[in-house]
DRENZATOR-868049 format. One line per 8 residues: number of its first residue (from 1); their letters; for each residue x, y, z of C-alpha. Coordinates in steps of 0.05 Angstrom, whole numbers. Each point is the difference from the previous one (the first is absolute). Layout:
BEGIN
NUM = A = X:Y:Z ~ ...
This chain:
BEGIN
1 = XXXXXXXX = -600:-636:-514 ~ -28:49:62 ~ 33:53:20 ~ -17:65:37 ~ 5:70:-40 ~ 54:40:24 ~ -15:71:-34 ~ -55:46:-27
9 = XXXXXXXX = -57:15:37 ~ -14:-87:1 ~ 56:-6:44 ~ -20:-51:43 ~ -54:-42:-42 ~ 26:-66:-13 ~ -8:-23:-72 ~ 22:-60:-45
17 = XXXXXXXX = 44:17:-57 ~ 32:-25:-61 ~ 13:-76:7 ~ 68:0:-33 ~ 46:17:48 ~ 51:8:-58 ~ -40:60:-28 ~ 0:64:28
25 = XXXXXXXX = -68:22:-16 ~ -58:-35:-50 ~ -46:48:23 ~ -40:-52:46 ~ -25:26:63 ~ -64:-44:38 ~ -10:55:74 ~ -18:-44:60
33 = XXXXXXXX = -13:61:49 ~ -58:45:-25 ~ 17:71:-21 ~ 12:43:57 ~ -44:56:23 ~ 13:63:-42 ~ 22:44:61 ~ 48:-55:8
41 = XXXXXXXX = 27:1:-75 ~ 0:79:5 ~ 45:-11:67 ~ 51:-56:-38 ~ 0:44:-63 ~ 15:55:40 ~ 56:-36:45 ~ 40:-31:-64
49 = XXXXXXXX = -1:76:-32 ~ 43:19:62 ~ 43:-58:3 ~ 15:7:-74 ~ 13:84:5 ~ 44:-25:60 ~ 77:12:-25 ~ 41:-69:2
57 = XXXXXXXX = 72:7:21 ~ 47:-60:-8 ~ 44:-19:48 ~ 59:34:-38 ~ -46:56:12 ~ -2:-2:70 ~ 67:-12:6 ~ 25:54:-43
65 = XXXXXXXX = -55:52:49 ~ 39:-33:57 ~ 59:25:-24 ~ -20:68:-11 ~ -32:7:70 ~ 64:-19:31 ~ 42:41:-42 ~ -50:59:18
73 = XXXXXXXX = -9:-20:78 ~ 82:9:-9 ~ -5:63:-30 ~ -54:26:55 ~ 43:-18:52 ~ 60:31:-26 ~ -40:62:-18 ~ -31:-3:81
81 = XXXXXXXX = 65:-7:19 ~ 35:61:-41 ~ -58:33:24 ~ 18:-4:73 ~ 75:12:-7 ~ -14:68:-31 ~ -55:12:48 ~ 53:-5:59
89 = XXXXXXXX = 47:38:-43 ~ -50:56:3 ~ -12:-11:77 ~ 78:7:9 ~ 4:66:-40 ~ -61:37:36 ~ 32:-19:63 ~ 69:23:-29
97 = XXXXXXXX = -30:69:-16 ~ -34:3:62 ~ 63:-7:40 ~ 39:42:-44 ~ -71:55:-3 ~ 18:-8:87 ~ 72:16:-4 ~ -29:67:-34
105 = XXXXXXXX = -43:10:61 ~ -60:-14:-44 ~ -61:-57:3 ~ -1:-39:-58 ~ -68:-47:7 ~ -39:75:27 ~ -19:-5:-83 ~ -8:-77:-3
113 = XXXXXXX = -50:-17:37 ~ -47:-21:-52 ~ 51:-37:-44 ~ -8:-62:-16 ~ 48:-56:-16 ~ -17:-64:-33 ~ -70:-20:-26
């Protein structure tokens, strides 16, 4: 029976191979295609080594990193938002203590003018 090799650095090279289909593997392999070029073996060796180092996640896998990315996009945008409430809160108190530093006859944002609010 032909078939066409489908790893290792003969990927590609078609090949007849064992004759019973009901056996897995007598250990008969007759190669059609000539060997390839060593540069090419080198380059197919060297492209299965980084498929196989490649991690494999399942689709429970994904699903479960799905999850957590929501779950932390959720807790980002609660966080931005907290973030921004006390921001204004602080905005609200400067300008507070600037109208109450006015009442006094003072100038409240004379030794502010290099504060910075916010990132």
């Amino acid at each position: 029976m032909s078939r066409v090799s489908l790893e290792g650095k003969s990927t590609g090279r078609r090949f007849f191979g064992c004759p019973f289909e009901e056996m897995e593997d007598c250990g008969y392999v007759y190669w059609i295609d000539p060997k390839w070029p060593a540069y090419m073996e080198n380059a197919l060796s060297e492209l299965w080594g980084r498929v196989e180092s490649t991690p494999y996640f399942s689709a429970q896998d994904v699903m479960f990193m799905v999850q957590d990315l929501k779950k932390l996009s959720a807790e980002k945008s609660k966080a931005v938002d907290e973030k921004m409430k006390l921001e204004l809160k602080i905005v609200d108190m400067v300008h507070e203590m600037s109208r109450l530093q006015s009442r006094k006859g003072g100038h409240f944002f004379a030794g502010c003018r290099n504060m910075k609010i916010g990132s």
